[in-house]
N, C-alpha and C positions, 0 to 999 in steps of 0.2 A: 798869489798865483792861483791861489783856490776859488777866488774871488773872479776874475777872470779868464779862468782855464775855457771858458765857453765864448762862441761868437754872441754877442749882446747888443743892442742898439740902447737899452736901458740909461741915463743919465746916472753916473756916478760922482761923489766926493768921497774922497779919500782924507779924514781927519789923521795925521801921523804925531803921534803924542809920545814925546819922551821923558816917563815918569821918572823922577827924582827924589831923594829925602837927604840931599846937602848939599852946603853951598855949591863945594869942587865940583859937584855933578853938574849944577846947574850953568858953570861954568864953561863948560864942556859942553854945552848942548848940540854947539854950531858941527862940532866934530864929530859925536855919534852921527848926525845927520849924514855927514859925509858919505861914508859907508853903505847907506840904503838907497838916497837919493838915484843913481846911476841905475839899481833895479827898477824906482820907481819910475826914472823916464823913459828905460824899454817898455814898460808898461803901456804910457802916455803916449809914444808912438804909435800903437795899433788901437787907442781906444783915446782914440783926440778930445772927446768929450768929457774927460775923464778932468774935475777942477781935483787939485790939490794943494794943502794946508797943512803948515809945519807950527805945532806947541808945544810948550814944556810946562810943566806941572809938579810942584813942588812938595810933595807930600810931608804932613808929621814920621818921623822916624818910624821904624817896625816896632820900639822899644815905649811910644806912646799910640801907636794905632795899630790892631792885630790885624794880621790878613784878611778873614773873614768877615773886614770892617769895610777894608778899603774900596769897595764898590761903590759906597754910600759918597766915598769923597771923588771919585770919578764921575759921576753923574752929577752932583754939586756943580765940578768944574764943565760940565758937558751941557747944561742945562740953557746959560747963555748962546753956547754955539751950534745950538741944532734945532731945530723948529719944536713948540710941544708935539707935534703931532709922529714927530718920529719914533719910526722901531728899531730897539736898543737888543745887541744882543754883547754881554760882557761874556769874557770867556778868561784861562789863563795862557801864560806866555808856551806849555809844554803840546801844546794840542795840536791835531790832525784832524781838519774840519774835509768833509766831503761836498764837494758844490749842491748835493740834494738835499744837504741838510739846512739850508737857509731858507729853500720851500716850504720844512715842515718846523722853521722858526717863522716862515709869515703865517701859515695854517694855525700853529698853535699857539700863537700870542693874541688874543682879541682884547680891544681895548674897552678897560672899562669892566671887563667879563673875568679876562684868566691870563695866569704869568704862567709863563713856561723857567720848570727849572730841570732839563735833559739830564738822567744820569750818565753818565760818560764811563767809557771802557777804559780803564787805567791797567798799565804795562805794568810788570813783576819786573823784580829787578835781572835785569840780561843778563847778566853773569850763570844767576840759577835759572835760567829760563832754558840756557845753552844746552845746561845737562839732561834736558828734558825734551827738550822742542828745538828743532832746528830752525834758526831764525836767517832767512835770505836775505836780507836787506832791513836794518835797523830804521833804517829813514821810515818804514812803513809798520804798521803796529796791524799785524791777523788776528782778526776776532778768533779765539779759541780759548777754551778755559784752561790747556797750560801756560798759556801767553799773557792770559792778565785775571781784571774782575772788573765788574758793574759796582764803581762806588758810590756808594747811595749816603755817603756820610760827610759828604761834603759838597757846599752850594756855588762852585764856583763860575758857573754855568747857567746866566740868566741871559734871558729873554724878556722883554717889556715895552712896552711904549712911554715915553717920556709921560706922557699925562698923569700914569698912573703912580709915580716914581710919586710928580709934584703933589699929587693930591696924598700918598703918601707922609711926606714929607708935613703936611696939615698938620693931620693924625699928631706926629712924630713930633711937633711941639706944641699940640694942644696940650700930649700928655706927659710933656718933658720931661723924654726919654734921652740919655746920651747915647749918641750916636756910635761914640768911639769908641762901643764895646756890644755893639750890637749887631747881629746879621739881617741882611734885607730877607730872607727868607722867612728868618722868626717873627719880625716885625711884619712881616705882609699878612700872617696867619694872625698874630695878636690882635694884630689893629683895623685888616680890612677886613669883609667879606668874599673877595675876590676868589675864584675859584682857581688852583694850584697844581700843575700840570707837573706832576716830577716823575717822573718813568726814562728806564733805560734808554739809551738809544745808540745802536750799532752805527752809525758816519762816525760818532764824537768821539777820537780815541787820543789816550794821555800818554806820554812819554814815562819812563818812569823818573821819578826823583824822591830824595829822602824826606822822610816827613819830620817835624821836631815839631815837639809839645814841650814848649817853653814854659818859663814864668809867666809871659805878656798875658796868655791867655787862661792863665790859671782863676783870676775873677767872671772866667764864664764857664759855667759847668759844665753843663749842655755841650758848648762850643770844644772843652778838653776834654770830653770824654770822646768825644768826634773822634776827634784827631786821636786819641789814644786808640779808637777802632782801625782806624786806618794805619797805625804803623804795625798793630798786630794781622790785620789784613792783607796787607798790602806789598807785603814782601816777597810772598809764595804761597803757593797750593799747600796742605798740611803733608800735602805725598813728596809735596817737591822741598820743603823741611826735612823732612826725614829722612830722606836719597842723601842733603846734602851732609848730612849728621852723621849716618851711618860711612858714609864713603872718605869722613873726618877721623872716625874712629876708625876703622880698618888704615887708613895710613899712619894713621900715629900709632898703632898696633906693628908694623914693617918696621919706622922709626925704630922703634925700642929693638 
């Protein structure tokens, strides 16, 4: 919808990929499709030019490849089905992209030159947000700092051009790195020259959801200290903790 909320003459494909990590899933593919297909043909109605393509894609488990991996194997699978020449922007499944922000992903991705990786506004969790800030409509995430943060600890949020992914990927077994534990963001700094565009940016805003720091990714340090910032972040304000604490103790105080 975001994608086409504007009149465009533009040529579009719509690649619609339904990730999977087991068999049952994969079995199932024809029938998740179900469900979206009838959005995507009102779409195709008012934008005839509009080719689309239905894949599935089978991932290692979450329990042998950690999230912050899984980019690396989207683009693997991606690399056959889209010209080198294309600009890639990965993103995750909880986000609110604004039609201006695909603008300042063609501006700020040059190939060959610079990766964009946008920090993105991440939502607090709604429940404690409620007692703070009146939220009119959850579907929509308001920039404001009782309502979320600027998470900068986490890379889920790329922009690139295939070329650079490939020439990447050189690097990535000249100096045989396993892939399955490693982030594209680290590996872009280690390995290339490329220059690294990571700044906030007010369109990209995240829904909220829980964060775990598992075992998987306990053999990346870097990668669990992240995420350990994030669930001490990413819950509330330290004011919007302390309203909730205090107004815990004062009821359990009545209780008694």
């Amino acid at each position: 919808k975001t994608l086409f909320d504007r009149e465009t003459r533009d040529k579009f494909e719509v690649l619609l990929t339904h990730i999977v990590t087991t068999k049952q899933e994969y079995a199932q593919t024809q029938k998740w499709f179900e469900t979206i297909r009838t959005q995507v043909d009102l779409i195709h109605q008012t934008h005839p030019q509009l080719t689309i393509t239905y894949h599935t894609l089978r991932l290692p488990s979450s329990s042998t490849i950690p999230l912050y991996s899984q980019p690396i194997y989207l683009l693997d699978f991606f690399q056959t089905k889209l010209r080198t020449n294309s600009l890639i922007f990965l993103t995750n499944p909880y986000v609110n992209i604004d039609s201006d922000f695909f603008n300042r992903c063609r501006l700020n991705v040059i190939e060959n030159t610079q990766i964009f990786f946008p920090i993105a506004f991440y939502q607090y969790h709604p429940y404690i947000i409620e007692r703070t800030y009146h939220i009119k409509d959850n579907s929509t995430i308001d920039l404001h700092k009782l309502n979320g943060w600027f998470n900068s600890y986490t890379y889920d949020h790329i922009g690139l051009y295939m070329t650079d992914y490939l020439n990447l990927k050189k690097l990535i077994s000249y100096h045989n790195i396993t892939i399955s534990t490693s982030n594209l963001y680290d590996l872009f700094i280690q390995l290339t020259d490329l220059h690294i565009l990571h700044a906030p940016d007010h369109s990209l805003r995240v829904h909220y959801r829980s964060i775990k720091c598992d075992s998987t990714i306990q053999t990346n340090s870097i990668e669990y200290n992240r995420c350990l910032m994030q669930q001490e972040k990413g819950l509330a304000s330290h004011s919007q903790l302390a309203m909730v604490i205090i107004e815990n103790e004062q009821t359990q105080k009545k209780n008694k």
